[in-house]
C-alpha positions as CSV (number, residue, x, y, z in Angstrom):
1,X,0.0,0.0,0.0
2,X,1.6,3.6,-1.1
3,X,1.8,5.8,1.6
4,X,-0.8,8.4,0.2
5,X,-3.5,5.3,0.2
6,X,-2.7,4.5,3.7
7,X,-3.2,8.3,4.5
8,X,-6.5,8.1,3.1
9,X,-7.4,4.8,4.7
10,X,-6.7,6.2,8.2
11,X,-8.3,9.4,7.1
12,X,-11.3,7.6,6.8
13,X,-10.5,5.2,9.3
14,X,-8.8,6.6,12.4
15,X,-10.5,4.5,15.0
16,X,-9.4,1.6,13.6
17,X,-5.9,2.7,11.9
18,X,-4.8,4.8,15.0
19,X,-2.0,6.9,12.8
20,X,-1.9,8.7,9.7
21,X,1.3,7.1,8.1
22,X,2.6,3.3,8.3
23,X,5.2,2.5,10.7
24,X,8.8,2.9,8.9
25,X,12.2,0.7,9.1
26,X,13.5,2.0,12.5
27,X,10.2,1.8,14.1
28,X,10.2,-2.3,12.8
29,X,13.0,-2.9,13.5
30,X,13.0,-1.6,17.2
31,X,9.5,-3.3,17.9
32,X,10.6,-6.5,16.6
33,X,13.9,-6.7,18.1
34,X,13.4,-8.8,21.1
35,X,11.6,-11.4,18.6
36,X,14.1,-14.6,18.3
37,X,14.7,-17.7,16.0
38,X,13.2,-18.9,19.7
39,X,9.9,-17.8,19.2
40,X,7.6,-20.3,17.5
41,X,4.3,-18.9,18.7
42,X,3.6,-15.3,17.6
43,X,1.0,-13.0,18.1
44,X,0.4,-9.8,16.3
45,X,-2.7,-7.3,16.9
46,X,-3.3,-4.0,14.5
47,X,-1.0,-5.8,11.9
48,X,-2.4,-3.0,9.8
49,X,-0.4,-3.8,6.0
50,X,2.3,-5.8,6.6
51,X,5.0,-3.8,7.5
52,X,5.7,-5.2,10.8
53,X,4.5,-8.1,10.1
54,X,7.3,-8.7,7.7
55,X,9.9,-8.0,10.6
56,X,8.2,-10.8,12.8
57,X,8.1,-12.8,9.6
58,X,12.3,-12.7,9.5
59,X,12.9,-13.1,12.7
60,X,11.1,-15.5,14.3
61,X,11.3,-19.8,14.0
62,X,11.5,-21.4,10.7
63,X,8.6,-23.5,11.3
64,X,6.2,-21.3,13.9
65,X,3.3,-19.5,13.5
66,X,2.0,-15.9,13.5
67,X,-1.4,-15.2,13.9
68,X,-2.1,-11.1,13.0
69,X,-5.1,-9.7,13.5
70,X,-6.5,-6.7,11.3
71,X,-9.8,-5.4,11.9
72,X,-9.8,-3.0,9.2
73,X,-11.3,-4.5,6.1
74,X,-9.3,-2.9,3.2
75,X,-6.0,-3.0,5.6
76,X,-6.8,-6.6,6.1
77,X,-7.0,-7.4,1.9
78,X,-3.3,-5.9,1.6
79,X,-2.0,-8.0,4.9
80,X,-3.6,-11.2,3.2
81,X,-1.2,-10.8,0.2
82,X,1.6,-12.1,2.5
83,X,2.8,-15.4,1.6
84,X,4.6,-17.4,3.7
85,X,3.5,-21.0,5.4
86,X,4.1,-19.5,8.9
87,X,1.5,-16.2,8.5
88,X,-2.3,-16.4,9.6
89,X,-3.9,-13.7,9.0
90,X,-7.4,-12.7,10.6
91,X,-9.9,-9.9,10.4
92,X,-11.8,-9.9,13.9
93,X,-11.1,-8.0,16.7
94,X,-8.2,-9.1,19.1
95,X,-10.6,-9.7,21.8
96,X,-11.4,-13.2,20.4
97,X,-7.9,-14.3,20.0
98,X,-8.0,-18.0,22.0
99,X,-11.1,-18.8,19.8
100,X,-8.2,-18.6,16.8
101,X,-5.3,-19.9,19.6
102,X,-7.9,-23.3,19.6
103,X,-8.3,-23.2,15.9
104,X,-4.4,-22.8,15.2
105,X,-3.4,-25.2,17.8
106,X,-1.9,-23.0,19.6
107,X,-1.7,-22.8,23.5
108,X,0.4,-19.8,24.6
109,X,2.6,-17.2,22.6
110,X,6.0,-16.8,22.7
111,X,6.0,-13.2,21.9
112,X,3.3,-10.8,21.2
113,X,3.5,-7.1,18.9
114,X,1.3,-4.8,19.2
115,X,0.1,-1.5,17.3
116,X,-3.6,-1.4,18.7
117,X,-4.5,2.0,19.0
118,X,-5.5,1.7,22.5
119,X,-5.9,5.1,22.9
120,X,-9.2,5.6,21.0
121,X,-10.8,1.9,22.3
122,X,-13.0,1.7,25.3
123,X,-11.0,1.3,28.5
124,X,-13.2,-2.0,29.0
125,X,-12.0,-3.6,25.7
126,X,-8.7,-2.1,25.9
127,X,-8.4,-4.2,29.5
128,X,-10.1,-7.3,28.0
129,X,-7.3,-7.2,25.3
130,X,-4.6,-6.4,27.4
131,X,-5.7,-8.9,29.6
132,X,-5.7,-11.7,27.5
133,X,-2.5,-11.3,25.7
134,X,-0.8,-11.3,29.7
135,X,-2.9,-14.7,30.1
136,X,-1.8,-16.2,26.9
137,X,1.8,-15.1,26.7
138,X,4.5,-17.2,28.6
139,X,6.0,-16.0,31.8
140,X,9.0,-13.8,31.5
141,X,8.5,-13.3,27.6
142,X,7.9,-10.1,25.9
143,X,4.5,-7.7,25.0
144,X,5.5,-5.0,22.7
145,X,3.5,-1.8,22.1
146,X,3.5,0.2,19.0
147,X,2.4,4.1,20.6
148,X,3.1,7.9,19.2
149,X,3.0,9.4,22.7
150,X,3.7,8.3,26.5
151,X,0.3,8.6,27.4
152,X,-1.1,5.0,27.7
153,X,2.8,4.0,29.7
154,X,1.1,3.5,33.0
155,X,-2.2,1.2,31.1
156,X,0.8,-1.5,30.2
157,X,2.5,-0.7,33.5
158,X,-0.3,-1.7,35.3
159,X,-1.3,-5.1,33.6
160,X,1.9,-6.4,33.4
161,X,3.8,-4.7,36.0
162,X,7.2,-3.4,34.3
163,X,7.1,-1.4,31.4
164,X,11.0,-0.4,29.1
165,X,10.4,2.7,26.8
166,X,12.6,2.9,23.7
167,X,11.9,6.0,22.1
168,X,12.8,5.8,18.0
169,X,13.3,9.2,16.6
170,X,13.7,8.3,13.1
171,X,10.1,7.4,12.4
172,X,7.4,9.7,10.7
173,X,6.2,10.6,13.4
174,X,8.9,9.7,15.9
175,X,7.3,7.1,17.7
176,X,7.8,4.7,21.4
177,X,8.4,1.3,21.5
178,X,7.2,0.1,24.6
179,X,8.3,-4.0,25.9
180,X,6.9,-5.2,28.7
181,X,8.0,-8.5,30.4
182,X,5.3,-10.9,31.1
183,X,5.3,-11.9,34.9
């Protein structure tokens, strides 16, 4: 997707987009840098294109899988273009990931990255999401959090009790990548 049709898509779209432009390299590259060869179970939510989703893609195991969930319909039909054995991709909301966990065969993730724009959902389904991916993420393994501002630091804080900003500059906007360590 060009970057002017992704500007019109969250134009249009903003509740379910959350940004005006797609995430660049350095923002990629720092959300999906704690995702290892290790990581056979992966979990994406707001996949929105592809573009992280092609980081995850690289970097995690040869034979895994990565569910990413897209609730935006005409996000979604550019996101199902990706081929690759490993990639799952779903348009539903997050909230009914373990229905898709059951279906996949999958019973807990090894990693999860997300760029839900939590910031424009209900506080009740931002917690039911939130809430689930703690549940259905391994102990001591890593959430990541996609955000343009510090605002929602203490939400993450608080459902999974430690929270690492990584602020990346060279992204349009600058953006934070926020890891939190599932305990």
């Amino acid at each position: 997707m060009s970057r002017f049709k992704f500007l019109i898509e969250a134009i249009k779209n903003f509740r379910e987009v959350g940004t005006i432009t797609r995430s660049g390299k350095a923002l990629s590259e720092k959300i999906t840098s704690f995702i290892t060869k290790e990581d056979k179970y992966v979990l994406e939510l707001g996949a929105g294109d592809g573009v992280i989703t092609r980081s995850i893609l690289e970097k995690m195991h040869p034979d895994g899988k990565l569910l990413a969930f897209e609730i935006n319909p005409n996000m979604f039909a550019i996101l199902s273009k990706i081929e690759d054995p490993r990639f799952f991709p779903i348009n539903d909301s997050a909230e009914n990931m373990e229905k898709y966990m059951k279906e996949y065969k999958i019973d807990i993730f090894d990693s999860v990255v997300s760029a839900i724009p939590y910031i424009v959902l209900p506080e009740e389904l931002a917690m039911k999401i939130l809430g689930l991916c703690k549940k259905n993420l391994k102990k001591g393994n890593n959430y990541m959090q996609v955000h343009y501002a510090k605002t929602l630091a203490s939400l993450y804080k608080s459902v999974f009790g430690n929270l690492e900003t990584h602020f990346v500059l060279f992204n349009v906007p600058p953006a934070y990548a926020f890891r939190c360590i599932n305990s």
